[in-house]
N, C-alpha and C positions, 0 to 999 in steps of 0.2 A: 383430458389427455395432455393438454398444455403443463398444467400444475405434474405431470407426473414426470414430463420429459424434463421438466426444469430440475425439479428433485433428482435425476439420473445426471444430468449434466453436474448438480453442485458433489453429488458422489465421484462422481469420476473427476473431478477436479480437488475432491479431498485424498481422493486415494491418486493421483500425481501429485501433489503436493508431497505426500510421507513420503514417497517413492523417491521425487528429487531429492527432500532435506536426507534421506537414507543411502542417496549417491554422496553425495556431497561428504556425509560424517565418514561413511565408509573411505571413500579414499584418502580421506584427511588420518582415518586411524589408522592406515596402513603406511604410514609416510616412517622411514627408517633417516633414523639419525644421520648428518654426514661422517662423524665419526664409527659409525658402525661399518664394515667392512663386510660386503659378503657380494656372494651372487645370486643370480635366483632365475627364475622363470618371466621375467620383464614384470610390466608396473602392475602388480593386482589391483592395485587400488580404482583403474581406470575402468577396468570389468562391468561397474555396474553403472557407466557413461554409457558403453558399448550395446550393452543388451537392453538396457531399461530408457535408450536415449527419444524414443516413444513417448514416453509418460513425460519425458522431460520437455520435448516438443509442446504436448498436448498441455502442462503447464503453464509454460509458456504463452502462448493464444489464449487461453481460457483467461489467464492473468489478463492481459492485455485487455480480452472484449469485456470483461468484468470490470477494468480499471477505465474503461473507452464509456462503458456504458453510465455509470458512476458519477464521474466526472461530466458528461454529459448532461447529466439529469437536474445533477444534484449543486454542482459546483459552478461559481461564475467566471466570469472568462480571469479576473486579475488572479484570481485564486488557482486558474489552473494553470497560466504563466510562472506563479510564483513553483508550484510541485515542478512544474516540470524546468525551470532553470536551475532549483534545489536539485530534483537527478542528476540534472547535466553537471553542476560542480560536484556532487557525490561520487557520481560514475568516474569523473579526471582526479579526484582525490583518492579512490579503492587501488584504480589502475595507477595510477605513479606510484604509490606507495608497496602493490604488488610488483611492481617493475624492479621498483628497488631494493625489496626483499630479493627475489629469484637474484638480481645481481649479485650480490653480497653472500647469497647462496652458492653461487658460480665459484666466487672467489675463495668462499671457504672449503668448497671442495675440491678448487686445484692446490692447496694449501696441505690438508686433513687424508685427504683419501686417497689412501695410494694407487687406484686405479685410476684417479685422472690427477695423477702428480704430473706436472710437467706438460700438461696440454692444453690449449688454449680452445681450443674447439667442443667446449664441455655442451651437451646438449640439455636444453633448460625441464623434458619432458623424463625425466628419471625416476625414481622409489623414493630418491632424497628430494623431490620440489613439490611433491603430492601436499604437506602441511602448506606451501606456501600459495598453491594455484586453488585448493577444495579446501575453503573453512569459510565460518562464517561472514567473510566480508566478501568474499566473492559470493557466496548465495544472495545478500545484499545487493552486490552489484547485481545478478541476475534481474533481481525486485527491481531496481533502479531502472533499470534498460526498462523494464517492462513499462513502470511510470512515465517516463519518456517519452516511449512509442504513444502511449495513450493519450498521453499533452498533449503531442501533435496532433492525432489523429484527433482530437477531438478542439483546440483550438483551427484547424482546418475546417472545420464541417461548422463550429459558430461564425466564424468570419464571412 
């Protein structure tokens, strides 16, 4: 019975896994140029955050106890100091460097788009910053966190 709940557990965590990387491309292919001009129905691309944010959750944990348990077993303590300060400067280099994009985003679109010509109040969660917040380095950064959480949680419990 063991072997068979373990087997349900790695399925359900392969079929979250497609499901995030499938949020993630999804709102990244839905990201509209600054220069394109339109309206529309707000962000599509965030839809499968919305509905599928479940499987993203359950991802998430499963990563973790899989990376907690791992590391645990397998790994010694220098080794899982060194993963887990590698995330920590991974995770500060994804983030500033998304920081920076979305700025620079900001600016070209009070610039470019004549609906936020002349506004300073541009809001960062739009149709135009989907390429910048959903691609692969923010799924990354996901992974990263996860790694992190796991370093700790598991240098905590050797010490």
């Amino acid at each position: 019975m063991k072997k068979m709940t373990s087997y349900l557990f790695r399925i359900i965590y392969i079929f979250s896994a497609f499901i995030t990387i499938g949020s993630f491309t999804f709102a990244n292919l839905t990201a509209v140029s600054p220069t394109h001009n339109s309206g529309g129905n707000g962000n599509i691309g965030l839809w499968g955050f919305f509905f599928l944010f479940p499987f993203i959750l359950i991802f998430v944990a499963m990563s973790i106890s899989y990376l907690h348990e791992y590391m645990y077993l397998k790994l010694k303590k220098s080794s899982i100091r060194i993963i887990t300060s590698g995330s920590l400067i991974g995770m500060t280099l994804i983030i500033s460097i998304t920081l920076i994009r979305a700025f620079k985003l900001k600016s070209v679109l009070a610039e470019v788009n004549p609906i936020y010509r002349g506004k300073t109040d541009i809001p960062l969660s739009t149709i135009y910053s989907n390429a910048v917040f959903f691609n692969f380095f923010t799924f990354v950064l996901l992974l990263l966190i996860c790694f992190f959480i796991s370093g700790l949680m598991t240098l905590k419990e050797k010490n």
